[in-house]
matplotlib code that plots the C-alpha trace (Angstrom):
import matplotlib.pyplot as plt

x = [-3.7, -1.8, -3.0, 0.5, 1.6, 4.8, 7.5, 5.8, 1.8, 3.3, 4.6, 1.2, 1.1, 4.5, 7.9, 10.1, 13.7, 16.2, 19.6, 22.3, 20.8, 23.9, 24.0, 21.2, 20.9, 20.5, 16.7, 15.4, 16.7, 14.2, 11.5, 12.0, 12.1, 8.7, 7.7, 9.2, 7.8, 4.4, 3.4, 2.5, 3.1, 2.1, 1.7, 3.7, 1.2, -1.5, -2.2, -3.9, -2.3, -2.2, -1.0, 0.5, 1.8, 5.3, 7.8, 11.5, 14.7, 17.8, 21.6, 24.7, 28.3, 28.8, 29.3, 26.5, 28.4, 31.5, 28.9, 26.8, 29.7, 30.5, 27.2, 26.6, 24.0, 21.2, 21.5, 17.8, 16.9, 19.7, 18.5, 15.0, 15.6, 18.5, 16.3, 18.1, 21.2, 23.0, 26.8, 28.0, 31.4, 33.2, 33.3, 37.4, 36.2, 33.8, 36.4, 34.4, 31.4, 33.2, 33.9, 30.3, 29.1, 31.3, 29.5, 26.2, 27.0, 27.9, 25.6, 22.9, 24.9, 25.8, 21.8, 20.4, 23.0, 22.7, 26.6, 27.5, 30.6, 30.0, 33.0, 36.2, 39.7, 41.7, 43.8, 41.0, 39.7, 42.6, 42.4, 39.3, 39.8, 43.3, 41.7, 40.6, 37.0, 36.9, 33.6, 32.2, 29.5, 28.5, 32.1, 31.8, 28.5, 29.9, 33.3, 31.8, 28.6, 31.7, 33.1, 30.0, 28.9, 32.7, 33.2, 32.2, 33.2, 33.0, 35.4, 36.5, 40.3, 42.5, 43.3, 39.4, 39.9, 40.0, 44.3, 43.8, 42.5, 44.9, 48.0, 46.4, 46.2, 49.0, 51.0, 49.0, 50.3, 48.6, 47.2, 49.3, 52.3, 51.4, 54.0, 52.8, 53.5, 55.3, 53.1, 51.9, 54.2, 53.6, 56.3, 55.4, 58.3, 55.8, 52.5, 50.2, 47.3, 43.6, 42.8, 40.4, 43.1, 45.5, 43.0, 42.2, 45.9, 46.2, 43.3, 44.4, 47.8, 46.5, 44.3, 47.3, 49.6, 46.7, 46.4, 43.1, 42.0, 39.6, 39.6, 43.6, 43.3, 40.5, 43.0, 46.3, 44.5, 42.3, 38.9, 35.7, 35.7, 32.2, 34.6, 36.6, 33.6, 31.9, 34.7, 35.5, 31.9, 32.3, 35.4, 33.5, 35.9, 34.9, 35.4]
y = [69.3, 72.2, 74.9, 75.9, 75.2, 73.9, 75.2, 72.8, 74.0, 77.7, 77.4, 75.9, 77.3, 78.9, 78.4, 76.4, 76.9, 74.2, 75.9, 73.8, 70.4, 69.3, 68.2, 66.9, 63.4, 60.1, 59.4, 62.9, 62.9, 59.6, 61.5, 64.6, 62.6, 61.4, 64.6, 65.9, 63.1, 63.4, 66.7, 64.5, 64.8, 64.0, 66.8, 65.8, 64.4, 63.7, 60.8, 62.9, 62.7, 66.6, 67.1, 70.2, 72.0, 73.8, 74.7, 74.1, 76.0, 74.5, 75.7, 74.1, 74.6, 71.2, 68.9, 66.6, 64.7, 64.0, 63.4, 60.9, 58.8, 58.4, 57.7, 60.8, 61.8, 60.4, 59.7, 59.9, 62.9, 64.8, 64.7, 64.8, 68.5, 69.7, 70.6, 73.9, 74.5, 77.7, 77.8, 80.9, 81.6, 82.0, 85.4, 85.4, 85.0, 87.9, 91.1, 94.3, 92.6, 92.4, 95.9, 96.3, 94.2, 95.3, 99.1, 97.5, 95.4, 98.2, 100.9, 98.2, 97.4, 101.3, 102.2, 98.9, 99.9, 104.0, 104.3, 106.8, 104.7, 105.9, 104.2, 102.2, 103.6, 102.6, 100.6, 98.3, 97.9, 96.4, 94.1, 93.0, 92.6, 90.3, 88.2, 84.5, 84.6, 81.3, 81.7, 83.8, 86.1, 84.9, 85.5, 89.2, 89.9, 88.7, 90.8, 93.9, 93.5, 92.6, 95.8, 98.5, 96.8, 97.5, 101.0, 103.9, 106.7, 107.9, 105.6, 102.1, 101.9, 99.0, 98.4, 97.9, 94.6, 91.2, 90.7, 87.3, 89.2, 92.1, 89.7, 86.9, 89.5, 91.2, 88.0, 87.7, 88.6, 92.0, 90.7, 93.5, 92.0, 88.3, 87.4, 87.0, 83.0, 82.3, 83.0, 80.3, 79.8, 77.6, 76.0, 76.1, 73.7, 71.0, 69.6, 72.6, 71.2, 72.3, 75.5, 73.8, 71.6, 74.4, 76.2, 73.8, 73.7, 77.1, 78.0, 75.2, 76.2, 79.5, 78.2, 76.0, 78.8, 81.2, 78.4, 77.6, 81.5, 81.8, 85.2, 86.0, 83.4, 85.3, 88.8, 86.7, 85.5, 88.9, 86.9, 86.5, 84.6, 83.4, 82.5, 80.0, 78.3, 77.5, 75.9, 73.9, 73.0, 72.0, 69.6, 68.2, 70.1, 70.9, 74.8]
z = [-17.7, -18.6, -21.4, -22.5, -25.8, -26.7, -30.3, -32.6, -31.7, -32.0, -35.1, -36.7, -40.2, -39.8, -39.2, -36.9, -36.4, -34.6, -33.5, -33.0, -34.9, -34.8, -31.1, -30.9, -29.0, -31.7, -29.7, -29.9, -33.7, -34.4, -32.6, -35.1, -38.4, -37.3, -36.8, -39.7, -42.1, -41.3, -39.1, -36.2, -32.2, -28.8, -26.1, -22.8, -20.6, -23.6, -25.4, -28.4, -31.5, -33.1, -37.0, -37.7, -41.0, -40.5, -42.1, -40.9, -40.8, -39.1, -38.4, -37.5, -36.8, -37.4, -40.1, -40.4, -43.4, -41.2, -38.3, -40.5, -41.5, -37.5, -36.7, -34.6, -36.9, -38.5, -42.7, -43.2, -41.0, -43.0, -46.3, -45.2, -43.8, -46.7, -49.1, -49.1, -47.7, -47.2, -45.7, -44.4, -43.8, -40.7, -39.2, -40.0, -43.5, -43.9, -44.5, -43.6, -42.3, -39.0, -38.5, -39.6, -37.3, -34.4, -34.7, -35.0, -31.7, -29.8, -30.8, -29.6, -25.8, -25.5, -25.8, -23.7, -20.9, -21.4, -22.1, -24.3, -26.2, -30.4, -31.9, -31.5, -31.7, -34.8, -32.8, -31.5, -35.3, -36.1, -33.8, -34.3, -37.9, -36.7, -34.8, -35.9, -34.2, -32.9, -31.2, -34.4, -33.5, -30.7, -29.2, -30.7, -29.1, -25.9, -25.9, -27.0, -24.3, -21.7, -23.0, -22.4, -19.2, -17.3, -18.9, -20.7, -22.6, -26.6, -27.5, -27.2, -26.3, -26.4, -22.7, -22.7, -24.3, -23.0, -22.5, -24.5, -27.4, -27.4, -26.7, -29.7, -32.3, -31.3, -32.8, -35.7, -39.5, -41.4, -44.1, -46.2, -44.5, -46.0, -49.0, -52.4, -53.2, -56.6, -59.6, -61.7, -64.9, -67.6, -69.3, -73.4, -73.2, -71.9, -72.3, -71.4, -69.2, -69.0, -67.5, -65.0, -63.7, -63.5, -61.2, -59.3, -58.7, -58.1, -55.1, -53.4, -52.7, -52.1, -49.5, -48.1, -48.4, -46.2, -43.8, -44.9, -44.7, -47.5, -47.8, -47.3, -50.2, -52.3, -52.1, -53.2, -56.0, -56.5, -57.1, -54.7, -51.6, -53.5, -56.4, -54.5, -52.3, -55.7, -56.9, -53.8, -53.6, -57.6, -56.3, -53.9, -51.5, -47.6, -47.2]

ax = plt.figure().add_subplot(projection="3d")
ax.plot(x, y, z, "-o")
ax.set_aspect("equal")
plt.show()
């Protein structure tokens, strides 16, 4: 019998982390609220049981509420693992963090592949800070690695770019070029109405107005993008 050990002996006295919980198949879910519940497991090929003490850290893209209500998650293994839950926003959503993240990315590629690229032209920037990020970081990491492994150079240049990136953000609006929506006036003439419900009125059509961009929203309104998750999350709101 083999020696090896598998995640969960590993992670003995430390920490596991499960990517991607979300798509994980209904069966393999029941096996992991065992697990979970009471630190117990089979190795493949053994029929001793072992008891381990870990603890767990999961991400999703998903959401598991939507997913539980459709049966394509399991109720019980949900609120047995959120015991803490933290919900970062979408890379679209995170204002300079993408340019940050964009030098970060390819000062790593440019020294793993020995290219001497430094920075990207203004140009490309803006592009990148256009874009929607579908594929959030992951997508980034990929273009940029794309980028250092088929050129080189000090700079980054826009005809290094993927043409569906260029030609998507090409289309897209500036956020300085967005239009202000009508300010909020209250008529003394009628019944004023809390200030909580006039809020609530207010982010929402920001949001609506931003197609559901949170942080084109947070700039109309000149709060925190932290500002307006709380209060959806308050609401009982999906961001």
């Amino acid at each position: 019998m083999s020696d090896r050990q598998g995640a969960a002996s590993m992670a003995k006295d430390g920490t596991l982390f499960l990517d991607e919980i979300g798509d994980m198949d209904l069966m393999l879910q029941s096996k992991l609220l065992r697990f979970v519940q009471d630190g117990t497991f089979y190795k493949v090929g053994s029929d001793k049981l072992e008891k381990v003490d870990i603890r767990f850290i999961c991400a999703t893209n998903r959401d598991l509420r939507s997913d539980i209500k459709v049966g394509r998650f399991r109720k019980d293994l949900y609120y047995r693992l959120n015991v803490i839950s933290i919900s970062l926003p979408a890379l679209r959503e995170r204002g300079d963090d993408i340019l940050l993240l964009a030098r970060i990315f390819l000062q790593e590629y440019a020294v793993a592949e020995h290219k001497s690229f430094e920075a990207f032209a203004l140009e490309v920037e803006q592009i990148f800070w256009r874009y929607g990020w579908p594929g959030n970081i992951r997508e980034m990491q990929n273009i940029i690695e794309r980028i250092v492994l088929l050129n080189d150079g000090k700079m980054v240049i826009t005809k290094m770019l993927p043409s569906y990136l260029f030609e998507i953000s090409s289309n897209l609006i500036e956020p300085a070029e967005i239009p202000l929506p009508t300010p909020y006036v209250i008529d003394t003439a009628k019944i004023i109405r809390p200030f909580e419900e006039v809020e609530k009125e207010t982010i929402l059509e920001a949001i609506k107005f931003c197609h559901g961009n949170v942080m084109q929203a947070a700039k109309l309104l000149k709060i925190s993008q932290a500002t307006i998750y709380r209060r959806l999350q308050k609401w009982g709101i999906p961001s």
